[in-house]
N, C-alpha and C positions, 0 to 999 in steps of 0.2 A: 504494500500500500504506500503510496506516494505522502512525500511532506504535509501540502496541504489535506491530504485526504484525513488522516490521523490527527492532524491537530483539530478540524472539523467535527471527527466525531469526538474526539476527547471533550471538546467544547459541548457539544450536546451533552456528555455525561454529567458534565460538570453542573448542565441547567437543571437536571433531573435528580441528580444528588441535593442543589440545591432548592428544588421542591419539596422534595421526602424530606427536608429536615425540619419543614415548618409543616408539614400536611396535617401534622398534632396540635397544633396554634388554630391555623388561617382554616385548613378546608372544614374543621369539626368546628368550628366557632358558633355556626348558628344553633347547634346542639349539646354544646357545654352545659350549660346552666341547666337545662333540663333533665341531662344527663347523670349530670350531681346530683339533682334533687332526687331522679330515679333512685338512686343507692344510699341517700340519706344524709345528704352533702349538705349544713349550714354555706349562707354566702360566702359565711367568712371562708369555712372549708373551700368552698368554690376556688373563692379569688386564692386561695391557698397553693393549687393546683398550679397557676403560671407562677407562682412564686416557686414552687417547689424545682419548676421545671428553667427556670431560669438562671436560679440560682446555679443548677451542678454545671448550666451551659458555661457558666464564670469558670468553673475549673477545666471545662472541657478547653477553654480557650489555652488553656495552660497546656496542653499534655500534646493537643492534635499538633499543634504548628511544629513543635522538638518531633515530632515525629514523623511529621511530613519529609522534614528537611532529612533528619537520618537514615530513614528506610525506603522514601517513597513516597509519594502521592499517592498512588495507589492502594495500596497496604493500609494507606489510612482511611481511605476513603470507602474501602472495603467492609474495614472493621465500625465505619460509622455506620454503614446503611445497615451492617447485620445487627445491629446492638439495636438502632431505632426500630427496624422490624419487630424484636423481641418488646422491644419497649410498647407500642402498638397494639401489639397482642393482648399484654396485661393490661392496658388500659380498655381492649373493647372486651374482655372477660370478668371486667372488676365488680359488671352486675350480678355475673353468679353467683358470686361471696354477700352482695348486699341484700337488704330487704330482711323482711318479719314474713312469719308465718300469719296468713292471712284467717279470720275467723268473720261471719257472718251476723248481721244484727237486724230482728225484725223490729218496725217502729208502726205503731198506732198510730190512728187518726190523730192529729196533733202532738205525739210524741217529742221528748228533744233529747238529746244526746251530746254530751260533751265530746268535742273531739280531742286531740294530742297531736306535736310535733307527730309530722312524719307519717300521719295515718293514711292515708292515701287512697281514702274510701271513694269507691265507686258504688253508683245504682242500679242493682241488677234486677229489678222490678219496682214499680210503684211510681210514687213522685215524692221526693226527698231532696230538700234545699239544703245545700250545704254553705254555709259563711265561714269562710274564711277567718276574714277578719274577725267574729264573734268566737270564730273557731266551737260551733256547734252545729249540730244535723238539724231540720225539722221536717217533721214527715206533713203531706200535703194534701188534705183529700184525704184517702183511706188507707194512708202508708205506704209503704213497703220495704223493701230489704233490703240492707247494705252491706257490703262486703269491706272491710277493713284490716289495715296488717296489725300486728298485735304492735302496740309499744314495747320495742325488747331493745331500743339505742344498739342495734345490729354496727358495727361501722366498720366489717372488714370490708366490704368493697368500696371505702373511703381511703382504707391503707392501701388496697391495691392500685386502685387510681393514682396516690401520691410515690408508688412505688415505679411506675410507670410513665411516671414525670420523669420519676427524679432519674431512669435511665436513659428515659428519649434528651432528655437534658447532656448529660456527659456522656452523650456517644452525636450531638448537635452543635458541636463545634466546628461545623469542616469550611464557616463563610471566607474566613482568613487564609485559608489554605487555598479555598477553591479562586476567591479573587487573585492573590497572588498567582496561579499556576496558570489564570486565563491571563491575565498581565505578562508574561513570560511569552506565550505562545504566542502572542499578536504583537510582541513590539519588534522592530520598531516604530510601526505603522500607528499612531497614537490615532490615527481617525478608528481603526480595525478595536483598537484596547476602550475607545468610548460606545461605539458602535456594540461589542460583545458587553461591556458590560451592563450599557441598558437593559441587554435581554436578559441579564445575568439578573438584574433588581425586579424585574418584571419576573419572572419566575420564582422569585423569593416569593414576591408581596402578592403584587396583580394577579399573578395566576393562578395562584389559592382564593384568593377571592372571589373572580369569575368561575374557580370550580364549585366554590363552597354551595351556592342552590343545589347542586347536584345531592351533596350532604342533606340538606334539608328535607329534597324528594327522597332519598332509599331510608332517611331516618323512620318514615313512615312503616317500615317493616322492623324496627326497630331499633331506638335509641341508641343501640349499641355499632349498626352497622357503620358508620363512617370510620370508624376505627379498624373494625375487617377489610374496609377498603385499603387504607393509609396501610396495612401489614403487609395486604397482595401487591400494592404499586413498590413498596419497599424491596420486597422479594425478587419481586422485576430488574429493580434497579439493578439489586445487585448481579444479579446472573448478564446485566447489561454492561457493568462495568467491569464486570471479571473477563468479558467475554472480548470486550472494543476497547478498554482504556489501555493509555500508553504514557508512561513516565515519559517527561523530559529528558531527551538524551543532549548529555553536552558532544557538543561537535568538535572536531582539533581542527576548527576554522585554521590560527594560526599557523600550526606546524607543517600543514598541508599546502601549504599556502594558495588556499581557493583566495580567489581575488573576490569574488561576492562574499563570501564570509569575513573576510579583511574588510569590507566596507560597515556589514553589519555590525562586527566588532568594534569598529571605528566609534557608530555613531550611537553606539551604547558609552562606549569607556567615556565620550567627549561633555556626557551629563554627569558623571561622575564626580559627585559632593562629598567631604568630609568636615561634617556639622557635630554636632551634641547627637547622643544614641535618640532613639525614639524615645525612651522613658526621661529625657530630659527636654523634650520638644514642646516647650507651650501651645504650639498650634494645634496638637494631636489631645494635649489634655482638655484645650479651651472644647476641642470636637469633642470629645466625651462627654463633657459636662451636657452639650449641645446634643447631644444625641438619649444620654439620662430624660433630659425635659422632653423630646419628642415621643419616644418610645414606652413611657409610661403614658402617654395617651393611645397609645396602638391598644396596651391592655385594655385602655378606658371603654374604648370599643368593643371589643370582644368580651366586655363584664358589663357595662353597664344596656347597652344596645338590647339583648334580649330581658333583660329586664326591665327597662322601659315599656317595654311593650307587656309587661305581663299588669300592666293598670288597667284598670276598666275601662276608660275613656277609648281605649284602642276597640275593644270588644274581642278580646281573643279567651277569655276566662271561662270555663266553662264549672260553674257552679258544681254540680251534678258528679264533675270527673277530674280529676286534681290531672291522670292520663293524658285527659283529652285537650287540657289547657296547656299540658307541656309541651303534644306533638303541635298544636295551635302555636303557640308562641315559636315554634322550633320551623317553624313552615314558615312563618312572616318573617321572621329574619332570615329566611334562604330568600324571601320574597324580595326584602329591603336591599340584600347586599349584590342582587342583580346587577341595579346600575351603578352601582359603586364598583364591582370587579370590574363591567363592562368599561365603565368611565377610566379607571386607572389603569385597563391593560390599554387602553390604545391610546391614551393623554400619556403615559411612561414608555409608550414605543415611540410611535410613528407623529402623536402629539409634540412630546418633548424635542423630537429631534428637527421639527419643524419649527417652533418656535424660540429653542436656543442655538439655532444657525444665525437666526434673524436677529435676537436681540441681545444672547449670549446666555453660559447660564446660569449666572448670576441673576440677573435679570427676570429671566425666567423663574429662577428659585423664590423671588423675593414673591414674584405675582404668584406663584400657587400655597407660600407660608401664609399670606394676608389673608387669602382666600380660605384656607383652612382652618386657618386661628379663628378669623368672627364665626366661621359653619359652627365650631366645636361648642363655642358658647351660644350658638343656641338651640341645640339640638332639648335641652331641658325646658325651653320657653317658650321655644317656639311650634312644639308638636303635642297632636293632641288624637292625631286622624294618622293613618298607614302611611296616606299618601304626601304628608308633612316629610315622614321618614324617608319618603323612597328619592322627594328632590334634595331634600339634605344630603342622605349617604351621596346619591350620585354625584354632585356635587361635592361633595369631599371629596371621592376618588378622581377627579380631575383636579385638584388642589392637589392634592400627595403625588398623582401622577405628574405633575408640573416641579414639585418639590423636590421630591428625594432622588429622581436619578440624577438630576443638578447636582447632589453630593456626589455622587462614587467617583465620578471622571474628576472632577477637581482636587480630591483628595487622593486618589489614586496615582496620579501625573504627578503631587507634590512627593507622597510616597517612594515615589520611584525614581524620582529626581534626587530629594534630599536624602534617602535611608535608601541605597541601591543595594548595598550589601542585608540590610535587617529590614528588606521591603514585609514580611509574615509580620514581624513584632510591629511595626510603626502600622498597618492595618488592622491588627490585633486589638490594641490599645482603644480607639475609640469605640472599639463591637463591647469593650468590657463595660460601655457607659450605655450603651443600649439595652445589655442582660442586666444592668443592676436597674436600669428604668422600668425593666417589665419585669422584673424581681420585686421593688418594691411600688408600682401599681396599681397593684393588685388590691397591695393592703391596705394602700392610701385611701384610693375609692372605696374600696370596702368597708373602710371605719367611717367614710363620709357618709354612705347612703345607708349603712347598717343593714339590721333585719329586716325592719320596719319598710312600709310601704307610703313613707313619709316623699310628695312630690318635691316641700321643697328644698330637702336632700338630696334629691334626685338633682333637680333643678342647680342647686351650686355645686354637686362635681361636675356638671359637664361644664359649670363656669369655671374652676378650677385647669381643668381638661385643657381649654383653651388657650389659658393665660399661660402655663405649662408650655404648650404646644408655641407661643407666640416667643417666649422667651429664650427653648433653643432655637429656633428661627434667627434672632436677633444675633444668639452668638456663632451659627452658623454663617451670618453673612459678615461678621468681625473674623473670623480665619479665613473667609475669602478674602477681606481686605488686608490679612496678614498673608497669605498666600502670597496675593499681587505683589506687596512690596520683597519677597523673600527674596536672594540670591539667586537661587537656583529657578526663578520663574523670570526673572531679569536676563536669565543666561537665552532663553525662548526667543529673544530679539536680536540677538545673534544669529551670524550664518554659521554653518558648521566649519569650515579655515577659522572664523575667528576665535571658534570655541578651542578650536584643536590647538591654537597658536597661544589661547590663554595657560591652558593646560600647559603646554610644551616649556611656556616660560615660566610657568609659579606665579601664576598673575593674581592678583586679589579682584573681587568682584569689586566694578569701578565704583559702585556709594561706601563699599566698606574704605577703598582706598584713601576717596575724597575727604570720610570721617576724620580718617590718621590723619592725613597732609593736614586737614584744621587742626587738631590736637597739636601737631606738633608746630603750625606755627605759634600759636598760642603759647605753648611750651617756651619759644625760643624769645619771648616778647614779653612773661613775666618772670618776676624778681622770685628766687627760690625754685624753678625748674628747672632738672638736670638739663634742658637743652637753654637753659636762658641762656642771652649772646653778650651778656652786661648792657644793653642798649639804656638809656635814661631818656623818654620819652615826657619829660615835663614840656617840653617847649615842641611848640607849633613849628615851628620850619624841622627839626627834627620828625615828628610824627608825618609834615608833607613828605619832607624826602624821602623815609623808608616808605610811606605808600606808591610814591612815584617809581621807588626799584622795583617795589612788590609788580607792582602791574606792566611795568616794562623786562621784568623776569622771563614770563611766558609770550610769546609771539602770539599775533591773532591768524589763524593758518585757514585757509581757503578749505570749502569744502568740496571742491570739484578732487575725484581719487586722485589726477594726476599733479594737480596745482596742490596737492594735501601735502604728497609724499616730497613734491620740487620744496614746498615750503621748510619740509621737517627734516632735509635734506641740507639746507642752508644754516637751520637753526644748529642740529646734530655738527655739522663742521664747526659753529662757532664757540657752542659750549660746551660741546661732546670731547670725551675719552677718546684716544685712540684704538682702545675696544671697543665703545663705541660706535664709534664709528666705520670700524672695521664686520660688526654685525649685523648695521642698516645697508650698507650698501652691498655685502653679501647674501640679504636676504632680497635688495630690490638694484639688481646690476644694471637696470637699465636707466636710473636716476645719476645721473652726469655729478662728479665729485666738486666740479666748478662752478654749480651755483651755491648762491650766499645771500641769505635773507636777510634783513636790516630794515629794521620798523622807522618811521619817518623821524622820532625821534634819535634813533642811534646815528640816523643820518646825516641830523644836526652834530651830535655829539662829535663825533666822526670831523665833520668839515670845520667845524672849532678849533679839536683837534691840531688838526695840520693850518692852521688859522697860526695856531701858536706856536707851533713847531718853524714854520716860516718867518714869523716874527724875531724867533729867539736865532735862528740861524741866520738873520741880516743883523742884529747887533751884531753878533758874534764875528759876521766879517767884516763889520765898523771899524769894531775893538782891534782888531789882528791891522787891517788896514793904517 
């Protein structure tokens, strides 16, 4: 199989590894909540779950990347998919272990009945109003009989649920591994490394979310099944990755001396930065902090979203069937998140790449944070009806689709500019501020909306949610504006000769040089620094004169290339070394060693000069005369 061919499909494995590692987050989302409650999951439990599962993703960050690097890509990638498969499994079996044994209750004409956390009573004949909120039966007309699990606080398939977090978690590290090896295979073509990665983000996020209705529809055959799904596409994967992936082979570009690989080599080595490691790079910590505030509202979605809807005001409650109101509420959120997958797979494809050509994207990033940030504060005040929900979500998934693929390529390009050698760690680092945002998420919102069916607690996390959401926003686009000014994004406006030539001579990036050259005149102009020159600058014609050297020091040098180098060729011979000068004209032989530059002032100086020199030479044959 040919170069391109292999890297193509390595790149497809790469998009399917990283599906299967959220397909436990994004594609079960409409069915969490109900799904916990199926097994006798408190909220808190609920929100407990993405905490569980985020947190081990923190350590997974730690183990996958050392062992990408040491063994393989593959090997790791192998061992993530089989471990989340397992992980999968326990999470769609966690109902076997849960639930009470169910016992029967006949109720009279006008009977009532106290009900209990967790009863889960259905109506298997009669008419029988169940309240909730009173948390009691009444029977209706001439009764009938309810079927109810016993109160026995059951909570093993609460442990298995958390157990199956906490694996799909630390076998769900592989984003840092997988970005880096797709950044490897496409450089050095940085349109191919933005281009792959969009689809790369759009497969994380977007494509769970356009599959998640699917979730909603087979959940109908039972709560459990979206998780048998996530275990058989898992299994897929793997047999697909074991079957088509292919490690990076380093090539002996060099030693063979291909001339195409000498190039490529070339114009890899000519980005080649040495800065502060990643863990000492402010730009990478400010991104984490930025990335903590965004991705604790990704939870906010996935907890608060179906619960939202299980108020009355929506109409999805079914008094009668605690059941019928789960798969009801489990159905309108695969209903809601239609146009929000739709919206964000093709606003983070073919959207985003249209409108950050046009206006950049940055740009772009700023227009879909705004738009996302006021969506998120109002999804609590502003909905009351389905179809409140379904222009919001939509609307937010072109907001995030316009937002977050703006992140990877910018952060991605500085990664691999500035940290070329520890490109895994310096991507590593900001994914830890994302696990610790939907680590603790969960439990933020969770202690804000509580048990209770309180709206407006509902009502201020999603305001929370937002301001959240608006504040990594903000310091999202303060690392773009530290990006801009960085060295290594400065080197971008260079051609490659002049990168190569920077390198070649040990040159300093030109604002870092510019800094020094101030420092040190500064240095050499006050009293008490190793470079002072003793100057005493009390008096006015002293402070003109040394300005007047300052600015007649450096030539003003034409910008036309060949009037540049004629200039810096006149200059080089007047105040230049004989090395030198011996360097500029061996590097540019066809610049003539006979011109000589001379500013309008030196020219004065100059004919003064010999002004004097003629004067003092006719006394002088006065005097002899």
């Amino acid at each position: 199989m040919g170069r391109l061919d292999w890297a193509q499909v390595s790149f497809a494995a790469c998009v399917l590894v990283n599906m299967v590692d959220v397909m436990g987050v994004y594609f079960t989302a409409p069915v969490i909540v109900p799904y916990g409650q199926q097994i006798g999951a408190s909220t808190s439990e609920i929100a407990g779950f993405s905490t569980v599962r985020f947190g081990l993703a923190l350590v997974s960050l730690l183990w996958m990347p050392r062992l990408a690097d040491t063994r393989g890509v593959k090997l790791c990638l192998l061992i993530s998919v089989l471990g989340t498969a397992v992980a999968y499994g326990i999470q769609g079996n966690a109902y076997l272990l849960g639930g009470c044994d169910r016992q029967m209750h006949s109720l009279g004409p006008g009977d009532e009945m106290a009900l209990w956390p967790g009863h889960m009573c259905t109506v298997v004949n009669g008419t029988i109003s169940i309240s909730e909120e009173a948390a009691v039966a009444t029977a209706v007309g001439f009764g009938g009989l309810l079927e109810c699990a016993v109160a026995c606080n059951n909570k093993n398939g609460v442990y298995a649920m958390m157990a199956g977090q906490a694996l799909a978690g630390f076998f769900g590290g592989t984003q840092p591994v997988l970005r880096a090896f797709v950044t490897q295979i496409s450089l050095p073509d940085m349109v191919l490394v933005k281009l792959r990665n969009t689809i790369l983000f759009a497969s994380l996020q977007a494509g769970n979310f356009a599959l998640a209705p699917i979730a909603g529809v087979i959940s109908r055959f039972g709560l459990h099944w979206p998780w048998y799904v996530s275990t058989a596409v898992a299994v897929l994967c793997f047999l697909f990755v074991a079957a088509f992936f292919k490690n990076l082979q380093k090539t002996p570009d060099v030693e063979e001396g291909d001339g195409q690989d000498d190039d490529a080599t070339a114009s890899r080595s000519i980005t080649t930065y040495y800065g502060p490691p990643p863990i000492k790079d402010k730009i990478l910590w400010i991104m984490l902090l930025a990335y903590w505030c965004i991705f604790q509202c990704v939870s906010a979605l996935i907890l608060l979203l179906p619960l939202l809807l299980e108020y009355e005001e929506f109409g999805f409650t079914d008094l009668s069937s605690p059941e019928t109101s789960r798969e009801n509420v489990a159905a309108a959120t695969s209903m809601v998140m239609v146009p929000h997958g739709l919206a964000n797979l093709v606003m983070s494809t073919v959207g985003f790449m249209i409108v950050s050509s046009k206006v950049g994207d940055r740009a772009t990033m700023r227009g879909g944070a705004a738009l996302a940030s006021v969506l998120l504060c109002l999804y609590g005040v502003a909905s009351s009806q389905l179809w409140h929900l379904l222009v919001l979500h939509g609307s937010m998934g072109v907001g995030l689709g316009l937002m977050v693929p703006a992140i990877a390529p910018t952060l991605l390009r500085y990664n691999t500019m500035a940290h070329p050698d520890k490109a895994s760690q310096a991507a590593a680092l900001p994914l830890v501020g994302m696990q610790i945002g939907q680590v603790l998420g969960p439990m933020l919102f969770g202690l804000i909306i509580g048990d209770s069916h309180n709206r407006a607690r509902m009502n201020f996390a999603w305001l929370v949610a937002g301001l959240s959401f608006l504040t990594g926003a903000l310091l999202v686009d303060l690392c773009f504006a530290l990006i801009q000014k960085h060295p290594v994004t400065r080197r971008l406006t260079l051609s490659p000769d002049q990168l190569k030539t920077m390198l070649e001579t040990n040159a300093k990036d030109e604002e870092v040089f510019v800094d020094d050259m101030c420092k040190l005149l500064r240095g050499m102009l006050t009293h008490g620094n190793p470079e002072y020159r003793g100057l005493r600058l009390w008096s006015g014609h002293a402070q003109r004169f040394v300005e007047r050297v300052l600015r007649e020091t450096i030539p003003k040098l034409r910008q036309d290339p060949e009037e540049y180098l004629e200039d810096a060729a006149a200059w080089i011979s007047k105040v230049g070394t004989e090395a030198e000068q011996d360097f500029f004209y061996a590097r540019f032989p066809h610049v003539s060693r006979n011109r000589r530059w001379q500013s309008d002032t030196s020219v004065a100086q100059q004919q003064f000069m010999d002004a004097i020199a003629q004067t003092t030479t006719s006394r002088s044959s006065s005097c002899s005369d």
